[in-house]
C-alpha positions in Angstrom: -8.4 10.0 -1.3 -5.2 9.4 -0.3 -3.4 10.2 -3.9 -3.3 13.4 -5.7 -1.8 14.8 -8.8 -2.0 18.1 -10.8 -0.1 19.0 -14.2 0.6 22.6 -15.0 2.2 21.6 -18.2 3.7 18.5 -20.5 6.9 19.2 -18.0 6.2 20.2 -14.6 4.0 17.7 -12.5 3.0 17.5 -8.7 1.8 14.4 -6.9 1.3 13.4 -3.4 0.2 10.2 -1.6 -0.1 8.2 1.2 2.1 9.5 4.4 2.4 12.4 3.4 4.9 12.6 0.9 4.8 15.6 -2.0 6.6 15.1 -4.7 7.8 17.4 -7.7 8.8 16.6 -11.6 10.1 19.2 -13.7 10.7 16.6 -16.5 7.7 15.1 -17.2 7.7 12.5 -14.3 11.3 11.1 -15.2 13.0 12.2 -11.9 11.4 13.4 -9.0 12.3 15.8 -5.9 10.4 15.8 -2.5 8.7 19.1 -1.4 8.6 17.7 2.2 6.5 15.7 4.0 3.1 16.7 5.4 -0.2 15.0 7.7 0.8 11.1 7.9 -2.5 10.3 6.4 -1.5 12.7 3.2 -2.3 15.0 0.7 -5.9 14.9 -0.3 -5.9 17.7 -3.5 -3.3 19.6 -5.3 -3.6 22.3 -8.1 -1.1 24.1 -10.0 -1.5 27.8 -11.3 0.7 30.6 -12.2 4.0 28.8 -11.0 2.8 28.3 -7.6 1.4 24.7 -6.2 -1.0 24.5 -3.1 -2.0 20.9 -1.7 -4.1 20.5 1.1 -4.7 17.6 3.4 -5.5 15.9 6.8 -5.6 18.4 9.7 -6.4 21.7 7.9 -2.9 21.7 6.2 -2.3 23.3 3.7 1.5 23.5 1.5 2.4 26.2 -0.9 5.1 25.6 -3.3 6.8 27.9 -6.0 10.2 26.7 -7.3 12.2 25.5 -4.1 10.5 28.1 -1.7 7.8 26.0 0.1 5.2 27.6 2.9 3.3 25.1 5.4 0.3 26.8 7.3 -2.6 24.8 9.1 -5.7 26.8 7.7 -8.8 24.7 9.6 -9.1 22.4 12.2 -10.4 19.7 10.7 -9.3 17.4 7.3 -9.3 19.2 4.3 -10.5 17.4 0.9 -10.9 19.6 -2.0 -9.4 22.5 -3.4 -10.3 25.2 -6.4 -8.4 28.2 -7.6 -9.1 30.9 -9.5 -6.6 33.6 -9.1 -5.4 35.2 -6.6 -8.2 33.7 -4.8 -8.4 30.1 -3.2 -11.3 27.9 -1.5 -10.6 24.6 0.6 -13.4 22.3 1.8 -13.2 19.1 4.3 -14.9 17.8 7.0 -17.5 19.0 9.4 -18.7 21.5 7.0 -15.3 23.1 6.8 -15.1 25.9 4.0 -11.8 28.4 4.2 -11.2 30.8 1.8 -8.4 33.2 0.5 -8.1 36.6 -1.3 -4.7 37.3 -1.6 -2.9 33.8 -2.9 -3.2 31.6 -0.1 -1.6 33.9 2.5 -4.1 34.2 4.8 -7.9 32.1 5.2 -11.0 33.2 6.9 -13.4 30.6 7.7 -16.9 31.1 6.2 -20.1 28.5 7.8 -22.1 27.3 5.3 -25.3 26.3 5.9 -24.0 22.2 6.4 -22.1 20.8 8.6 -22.0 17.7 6.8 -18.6 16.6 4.8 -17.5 18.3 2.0 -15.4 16.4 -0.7 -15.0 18.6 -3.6 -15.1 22.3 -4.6 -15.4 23.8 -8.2 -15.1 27.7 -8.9 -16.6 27.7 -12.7 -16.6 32.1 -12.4 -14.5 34.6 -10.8 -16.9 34.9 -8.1 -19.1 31.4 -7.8 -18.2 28.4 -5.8 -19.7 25.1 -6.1 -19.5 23.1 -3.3 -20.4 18.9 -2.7 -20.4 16.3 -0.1 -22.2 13.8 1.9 -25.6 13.6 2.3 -26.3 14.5 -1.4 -25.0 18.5 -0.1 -24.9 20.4 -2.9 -24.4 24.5 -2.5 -23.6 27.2 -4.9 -22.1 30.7 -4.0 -22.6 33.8 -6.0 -20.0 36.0 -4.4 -16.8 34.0 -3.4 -18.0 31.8 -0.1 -20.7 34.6 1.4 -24.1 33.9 1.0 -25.1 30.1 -0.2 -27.7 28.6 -2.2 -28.7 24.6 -1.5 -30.0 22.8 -4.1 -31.6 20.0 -3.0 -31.6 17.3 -6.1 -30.5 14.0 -3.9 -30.1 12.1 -0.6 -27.3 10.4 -1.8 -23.0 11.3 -1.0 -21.7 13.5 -4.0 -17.9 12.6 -4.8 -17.1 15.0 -7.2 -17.7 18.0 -9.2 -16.4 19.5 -12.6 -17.2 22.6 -14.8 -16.0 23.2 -18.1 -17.0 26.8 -18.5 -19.0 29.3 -16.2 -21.8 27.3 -17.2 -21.8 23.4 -17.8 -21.1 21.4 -14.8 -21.6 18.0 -13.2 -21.3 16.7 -9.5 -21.5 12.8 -9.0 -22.5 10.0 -6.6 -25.0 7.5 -5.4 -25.4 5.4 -2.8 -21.7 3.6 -0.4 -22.9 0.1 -1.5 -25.0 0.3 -4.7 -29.2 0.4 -3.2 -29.4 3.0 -5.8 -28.3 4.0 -9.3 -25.1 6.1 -9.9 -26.0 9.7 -10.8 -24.9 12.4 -12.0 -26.0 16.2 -11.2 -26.1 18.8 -14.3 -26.7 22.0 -14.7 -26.4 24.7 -17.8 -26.8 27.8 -16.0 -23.6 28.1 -13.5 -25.2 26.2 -10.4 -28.4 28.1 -10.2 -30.4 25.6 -10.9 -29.6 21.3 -11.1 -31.6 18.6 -12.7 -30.5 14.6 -11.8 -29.7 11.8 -14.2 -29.8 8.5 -13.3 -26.7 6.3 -14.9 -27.8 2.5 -16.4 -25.8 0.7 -13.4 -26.0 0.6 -9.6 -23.6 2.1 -7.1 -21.6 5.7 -7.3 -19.6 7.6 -9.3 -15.9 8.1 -7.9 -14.5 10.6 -10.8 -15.8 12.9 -13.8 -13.7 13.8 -16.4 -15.5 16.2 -19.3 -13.5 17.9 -22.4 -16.1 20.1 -23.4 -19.6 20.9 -22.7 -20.7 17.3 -24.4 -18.3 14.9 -24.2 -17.4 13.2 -20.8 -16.6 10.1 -19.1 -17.4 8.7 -15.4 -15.3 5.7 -13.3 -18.0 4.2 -11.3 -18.0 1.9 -8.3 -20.5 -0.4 -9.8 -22.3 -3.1 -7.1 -24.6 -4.3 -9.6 -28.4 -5.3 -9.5 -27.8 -8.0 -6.7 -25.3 -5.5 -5.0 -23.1 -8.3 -3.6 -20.2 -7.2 -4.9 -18.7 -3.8 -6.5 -17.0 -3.1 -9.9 -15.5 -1.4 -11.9 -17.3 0.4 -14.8 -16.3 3.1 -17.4 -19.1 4.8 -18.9 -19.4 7.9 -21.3 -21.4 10.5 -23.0 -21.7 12.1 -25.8 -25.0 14.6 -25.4 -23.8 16.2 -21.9 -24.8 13.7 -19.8 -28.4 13.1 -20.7 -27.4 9.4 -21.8 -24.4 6.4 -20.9 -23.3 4.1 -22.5 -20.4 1.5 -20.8 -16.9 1.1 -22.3 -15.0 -1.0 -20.2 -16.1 -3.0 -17.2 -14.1 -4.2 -14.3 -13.5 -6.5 -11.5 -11.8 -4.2 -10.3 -12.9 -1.1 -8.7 -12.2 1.7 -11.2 -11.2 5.1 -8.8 -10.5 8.0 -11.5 -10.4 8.8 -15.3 -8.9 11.6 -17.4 -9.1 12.1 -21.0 -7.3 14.8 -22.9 -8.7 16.7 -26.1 -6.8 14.3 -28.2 -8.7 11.2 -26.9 -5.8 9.6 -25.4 -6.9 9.0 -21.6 -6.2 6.8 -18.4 -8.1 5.3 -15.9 -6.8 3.3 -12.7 -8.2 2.5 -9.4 -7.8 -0.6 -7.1 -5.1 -3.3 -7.1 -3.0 -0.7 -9.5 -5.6 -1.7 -12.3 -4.7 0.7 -15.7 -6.2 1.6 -18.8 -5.6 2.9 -21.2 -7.0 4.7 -24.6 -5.9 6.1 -27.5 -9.7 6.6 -29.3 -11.4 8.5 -26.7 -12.5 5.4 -25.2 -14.2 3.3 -27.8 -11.3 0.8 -27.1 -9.8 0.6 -23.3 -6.6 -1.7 -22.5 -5.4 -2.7 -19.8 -1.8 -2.1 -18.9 1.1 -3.3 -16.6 1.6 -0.6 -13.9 4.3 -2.1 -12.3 2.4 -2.0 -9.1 -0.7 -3.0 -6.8 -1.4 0.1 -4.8 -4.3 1.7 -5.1 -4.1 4.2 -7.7 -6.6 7.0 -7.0 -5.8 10.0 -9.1 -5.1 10.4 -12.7 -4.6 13.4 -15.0 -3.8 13.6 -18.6 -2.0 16.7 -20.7 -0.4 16.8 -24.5 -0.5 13.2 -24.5 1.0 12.3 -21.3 -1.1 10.6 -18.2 0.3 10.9 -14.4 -1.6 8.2 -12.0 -0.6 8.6 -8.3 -2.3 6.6 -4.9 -1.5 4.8 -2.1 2.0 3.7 -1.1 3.7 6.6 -2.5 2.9 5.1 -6.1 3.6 7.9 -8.8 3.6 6.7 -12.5 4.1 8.3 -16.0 2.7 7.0 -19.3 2.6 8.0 -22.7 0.5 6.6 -25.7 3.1 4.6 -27.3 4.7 3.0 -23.9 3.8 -0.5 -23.5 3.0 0.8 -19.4 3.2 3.7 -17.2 6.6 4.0 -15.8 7.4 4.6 -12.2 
């Protein structure tokens, strides 16, 4: 994507976007201070931990920022999508196959091959030492000590966009097929990524973004193209047993892109045409909300009641659960 956002706390937020731009908000997204500019085509993930904020993007690069000192380093040669941290230690995956990863906080990266050289969009590390990796091609691989030796799990044909854990155990990866031949489906597993069982989800197309609270409860924005597949969607659905079973909340003309939910049940979702929603129930009522903007928004994340949706064009937006709409 070419929006990103991470939240360390209520206070201190990091977003980047289209062109390059990172951005940094130590009071809650009021006022914000450029880190610098990076790859033209931007930032693809971000994550915050222990004061220090790593983004990586297009061309291998990766930024590390902690309070105005900021490090740029090209780590790989080819685009970098997703990012995990546990630690001192780091993993980046992108194109081509591209997995990099780093022992001693990000200040050096050794390559590691895995057995793909398909694209990877999305990296998890649910354990000290295990690594989930997903991508194109319905690649799914799971790592036992840190990036070595890999284990394929071969549970679909279809592109996985994302993946989430919620303890060393209970995690979910999701997909389908680029224009809806298929059903959406999720990938769970119960046992760390040893072993993955697929669920088919009650509409056709992919899922673009997971978001689960706890080891039950979780939500899915899905590119839906419908049974006739002439035309995509947007559809919220959500779960209460894990995953075994959806149920829709909200549906869209509008492509829905990403979803967070907090603890508290107050979550976001956005995704094309700066579409927003908003709940306050943990989803049982969605509404739709004035971003100020028609960017695509394609990142959202959600903390002690306070949602951050960044995308294309540089859009960054703050909301809370009593404003009328986010505010840039």
């Amino acid at each position: 994507p070419c929006g990103a956002l991470a939240v360390a706390r209520p206070d201190v937020v990091l977003a980047g976007g289209a062109g390059g731009a990172l951005c940094r908000s130590t009071d809650g997204g009021r006022r914000w201070r450029a880190l610098g500019q990076g790859p033209r085509s931007g930032w693809n993930d971000l994550s915050i931990s222990e004061g220090q904020t790593w983004a990586v993007g297009a061309d291998g690069r990766l930024l590390r920022a902690a309070g105005d000192r900021v490090l740029r380093s090209r780590i790989a040669d080819k685009d970098l999508r997703g990012l995990a941290r546990r630690g001192p230690r780091g993993w980046a995956v992108g194109d081509d196959g591209t997995v990099v990863t780093s022992t001693d906080g990000g200040e050096t990266w050794t390559g590691v091959q895995p057995p793909t050289d398909d694209d990877l969009s999305a990296v998890a590390a649910p354990a000290p030492d295990t690594v989930v990796v997903v991508g194109r091609a319905g690649t799914l691989l799971a790592s036992r000590d840190g990036a070595g030796a890999w284990q394929a799990a071969h549970v679909t044909a279809d592109d996985l966009h994302c993946v989430t854990f919620v303890d060393q155990a209970h995690g979910w990866a999701g997909g389908g097929a680029t224009y809806g031949e298929t059903r959406a489906q999720i990938v769970r597993t119960v046992d760390g990524g040893s072993s993955w069982r697929t669920i088919d989800l009650p509409v056709w197309g992919r899922i673009r973004d997971l978001c689960f609270i706890d080891a039950l409860h979780g939500w899915a924005a899905v590119e839906d193209w419908g049974i006739d597949g002439d035309r995509p969607q947007g559809s919220l659905l959500a779960t209460t047993d894990g995953g075994e079973t959806w149920l829709p909340q909200w549906t869209s003309p509008v492509v829905l892109l990403a979803v967070a939910m907090g603890p508290d049940g107050t979550g976001w979702a956005c995704g094309e045409r700066g579409l927003t929603l908003q709940t306050a129930d943990g989803g049982t009522t969605w509404t739709a909300r004035d971003a100020g903007t028609d960017s695509t928004l394609r990142a959202a994340g959600v903390t002690a009641g306070t949602a951050w949706l960044a995308g294309a064009d540089g859009a960054i937006l703050v909301g809370r659960p009593a404003a009328a709409a986010p505010t840039p």
